[in-house]
C-alpha positions in Angstrom: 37.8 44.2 -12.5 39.3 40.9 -11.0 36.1 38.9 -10.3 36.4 35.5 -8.2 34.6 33.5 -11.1 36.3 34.9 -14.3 35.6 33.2 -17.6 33.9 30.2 -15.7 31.4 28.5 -17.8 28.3 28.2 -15.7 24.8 26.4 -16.2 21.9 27.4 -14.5 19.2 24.8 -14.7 15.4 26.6 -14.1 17.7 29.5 -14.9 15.1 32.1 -16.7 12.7 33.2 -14.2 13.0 33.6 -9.9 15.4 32.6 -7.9 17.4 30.9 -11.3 17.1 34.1 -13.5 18.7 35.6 -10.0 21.3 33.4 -9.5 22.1 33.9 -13.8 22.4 37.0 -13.2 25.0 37.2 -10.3 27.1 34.6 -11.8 27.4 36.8 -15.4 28.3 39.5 -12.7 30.8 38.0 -11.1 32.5 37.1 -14.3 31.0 33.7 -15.8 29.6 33.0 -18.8 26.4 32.1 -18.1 23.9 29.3 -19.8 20.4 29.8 -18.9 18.4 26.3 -20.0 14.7 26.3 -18.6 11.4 24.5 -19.8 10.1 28.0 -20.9 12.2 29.2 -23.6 11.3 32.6 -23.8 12.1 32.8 -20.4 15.4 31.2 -21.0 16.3 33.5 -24.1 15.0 36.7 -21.9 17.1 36.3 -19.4 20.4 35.7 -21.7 19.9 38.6 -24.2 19.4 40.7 -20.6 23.1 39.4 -19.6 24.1 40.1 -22.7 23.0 43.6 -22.4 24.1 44.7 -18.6 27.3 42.7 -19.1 28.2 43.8 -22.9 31.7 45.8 -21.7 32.8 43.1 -19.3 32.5 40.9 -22.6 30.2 37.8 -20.9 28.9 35.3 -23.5 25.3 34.2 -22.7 23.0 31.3 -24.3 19.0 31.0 -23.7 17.8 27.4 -24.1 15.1 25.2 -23.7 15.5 21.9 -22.3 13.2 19.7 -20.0 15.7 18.4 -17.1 13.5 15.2 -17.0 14.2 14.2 -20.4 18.3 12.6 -20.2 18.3 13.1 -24.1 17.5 17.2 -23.7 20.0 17.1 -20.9 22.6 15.4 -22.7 22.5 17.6 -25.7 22.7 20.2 -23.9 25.7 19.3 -21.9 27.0 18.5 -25.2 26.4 21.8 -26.9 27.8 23.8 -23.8 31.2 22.0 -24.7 30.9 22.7 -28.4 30.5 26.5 -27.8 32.6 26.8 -24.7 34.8 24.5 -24.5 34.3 23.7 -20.9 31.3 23.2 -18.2 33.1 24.8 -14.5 29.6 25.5 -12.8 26.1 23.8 -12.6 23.3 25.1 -10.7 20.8 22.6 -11.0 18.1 24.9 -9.8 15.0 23.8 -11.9 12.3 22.4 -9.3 8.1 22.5 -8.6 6.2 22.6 -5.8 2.6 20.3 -5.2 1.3 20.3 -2.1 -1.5 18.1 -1.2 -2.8 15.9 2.1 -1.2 12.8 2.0 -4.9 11.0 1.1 -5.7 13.2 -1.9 -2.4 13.1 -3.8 -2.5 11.9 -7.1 0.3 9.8 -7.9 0.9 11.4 -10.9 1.3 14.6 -9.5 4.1 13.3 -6.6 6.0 11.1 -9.6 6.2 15.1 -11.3 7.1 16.6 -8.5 9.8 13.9 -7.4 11.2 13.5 -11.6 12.0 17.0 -11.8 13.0 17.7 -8.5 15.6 14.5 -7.9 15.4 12.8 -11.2 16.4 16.5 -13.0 19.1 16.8 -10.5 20.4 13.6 -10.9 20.5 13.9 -14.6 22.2 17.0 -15.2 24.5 16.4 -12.1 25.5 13.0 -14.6 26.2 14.8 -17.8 27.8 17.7 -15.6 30.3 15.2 -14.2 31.5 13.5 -17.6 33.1 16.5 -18.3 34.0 17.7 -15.0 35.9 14.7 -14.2 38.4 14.9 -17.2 38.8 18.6 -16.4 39.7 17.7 -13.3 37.9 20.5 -12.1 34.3 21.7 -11.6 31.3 22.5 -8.8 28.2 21.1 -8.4 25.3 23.3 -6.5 22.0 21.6 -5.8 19.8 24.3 -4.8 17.7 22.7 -2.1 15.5 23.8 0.7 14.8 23.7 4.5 12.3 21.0 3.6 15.7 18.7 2.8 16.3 19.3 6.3 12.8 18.8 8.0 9.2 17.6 7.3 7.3 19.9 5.5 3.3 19.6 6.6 1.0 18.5 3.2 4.4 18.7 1.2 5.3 15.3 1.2 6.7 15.1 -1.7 8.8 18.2 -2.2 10.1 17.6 1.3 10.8 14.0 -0.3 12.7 15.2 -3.4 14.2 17.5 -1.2 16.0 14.9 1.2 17.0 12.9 -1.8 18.5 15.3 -3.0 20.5 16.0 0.0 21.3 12.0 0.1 22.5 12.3 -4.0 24.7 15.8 -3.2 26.6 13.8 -0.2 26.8 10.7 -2.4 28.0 12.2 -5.6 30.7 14.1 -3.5 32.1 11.2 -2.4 32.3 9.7 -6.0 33.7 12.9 -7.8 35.7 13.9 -4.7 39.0 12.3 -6.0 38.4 14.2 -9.2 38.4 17.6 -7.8 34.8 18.5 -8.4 32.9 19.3 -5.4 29.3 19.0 -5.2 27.1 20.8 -2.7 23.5 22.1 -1.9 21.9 25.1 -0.8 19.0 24.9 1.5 16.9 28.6 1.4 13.9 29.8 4.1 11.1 31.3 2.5 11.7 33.3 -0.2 8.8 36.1 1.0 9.4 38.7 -1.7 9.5 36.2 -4.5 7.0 36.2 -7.5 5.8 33.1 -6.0 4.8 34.5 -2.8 3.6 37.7 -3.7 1.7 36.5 -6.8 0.2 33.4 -5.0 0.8 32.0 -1.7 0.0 34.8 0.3 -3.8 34.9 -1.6 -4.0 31.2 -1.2 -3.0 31.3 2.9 -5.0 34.2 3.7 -8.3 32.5 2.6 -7.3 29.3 3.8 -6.3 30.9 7.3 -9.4 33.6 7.2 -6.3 36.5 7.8 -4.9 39.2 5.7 -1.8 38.9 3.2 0.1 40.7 5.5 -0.5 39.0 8.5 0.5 36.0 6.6 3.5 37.3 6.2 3.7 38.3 9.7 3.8 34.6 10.4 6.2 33.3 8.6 8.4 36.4 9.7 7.9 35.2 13.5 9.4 31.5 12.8 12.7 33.1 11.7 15.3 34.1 14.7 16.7 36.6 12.6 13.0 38.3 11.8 13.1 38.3 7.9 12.4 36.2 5.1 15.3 35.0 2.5 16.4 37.2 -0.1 17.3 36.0 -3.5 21.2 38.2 -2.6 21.2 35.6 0.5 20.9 32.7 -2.2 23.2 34.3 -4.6 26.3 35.1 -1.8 26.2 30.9 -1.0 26.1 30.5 -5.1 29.5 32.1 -5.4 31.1 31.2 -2.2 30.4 27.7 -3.2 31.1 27.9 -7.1 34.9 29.5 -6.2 37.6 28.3 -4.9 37.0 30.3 -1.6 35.2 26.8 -0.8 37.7 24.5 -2.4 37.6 22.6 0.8 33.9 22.4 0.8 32.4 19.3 -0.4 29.0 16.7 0.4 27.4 19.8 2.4 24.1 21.0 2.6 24.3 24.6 3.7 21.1 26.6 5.6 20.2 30.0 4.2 17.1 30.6 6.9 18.1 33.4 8.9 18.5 30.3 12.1 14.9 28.7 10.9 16.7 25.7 10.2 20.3 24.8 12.2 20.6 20.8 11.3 
């Protein structure tokens, strides 16, 4: 089967649970080989040895790793080992990110600085080592995976929304650096991901206390404030992913595309 990413090499950063293992997974199946690096290792090995398994006849390679995308001497190896192995870097999806939300008066600093290092600060390192070997390759893309809260103020989430819009400002900026070089670097701003392990597991339980409603009318809610009447689906993220790591966007760079269903239009 002629896939549109065959034998790309492709990094997933935050790439062994949610939305990254997702995103590993459609990239294997679209022909790359895939390496999954997040902070929990098992995670990270999981999710390889599961490529490794769905994707044995189409003959993808897969690595599991752990690495801390706040720490440039993890990242670096890394980077490094991927071109040991492979012999190339074609893809990264920096994808590893958290989430803190507090009122503006009770957040600790230490908790934003977090929030803010792995967000922008993990993006901005692996982006770096990403690009010293893109750039003599002449040849690579870069996908932030952002949010709608790049794109507007997000109430007692001042700092994700923070990290957010930086990262949007360091996508458009490192665009215009590596644009001469062929590698193309864009972002991927999602709606709420209402199905995902973190809603279902957490968010709904917290909101329906705090709100005094049900977990369903929760949902209900954030339903309402989409146009198109549905929350984003980790496929919705994935179709963007490969439109953007292929050369069906070769065009394509500095842009910070909305996946919300018409939530967010800016």
């Amino acid at each position: 089967m002629n896939r549109v990413l065959e034998d790309k090499i492709a990094l997933v950063t935050g790439g062994g649970q949610g939305l990254g293992e997702a995103i590993s997974y459609r990239l294997a199946h679209e022909g790359c080989h895939v390496i999954v690096a997040d902070l929990n290792e098992q995670a990270a090995l999981d999710t390889a040895a599961a490529i490794l398994e769905n994707e044995a006849e189409s003959g993808r390679k897969a690595l599991g790793m752990k690495v801390d995308v706040t720490d440039e001497q993890q990242v670096s190896d890394m980077v490094d080992r991927i071109v040991r192995e492979f012999g190339r870097l074609d893809v990264l999806v920096s994808n590893a990110g958290v989430l803190i939300a507090e009122a503006i008066e009770d957040f600790p600093v230490e908790k934003w600085r977090l929030v803010v290092d792995v967000n922008l600060t993990g993006y901005f390192l692996s982006a770096k080592h990403a690009a010293r070997v893109m750039k003599p390759q002449k040849s690579g893309a870069i996908i932030q995976i952002n949010s709608k809260s790049g794109k507007k103020g997000s109430f007692k989430n001042s700092a994700y929304a923070a990290s957010k819009f930086g990262g949007i400002g360091l996508t458009q900026s490192i665009a215009l650096e590596l644009a001469e070089d062929h590698v193309r670097v864009n972002a991927i701003c999602p709606g709420n991901l209402l199905d995902s392990p973190l809603w279902v597991n957490s968010l709904y339980k917290q909101y329906a206390k705090k709100w005094n409603i049900t977990e369903e009318e929760v949902r209900q809610r954030y339903i309402d404030q989409v146009p198109m009447k549905r929350g984003c689906t980790y496929e919705d993220v994935t179709n963007v992913v490969v439109f953007l790591a292929s050369e069906q966007s070769g065009y394509m760079t500095g842009q910070a595309i909305n996946v919300t269903g018409g939530q967010e239009m800016r």
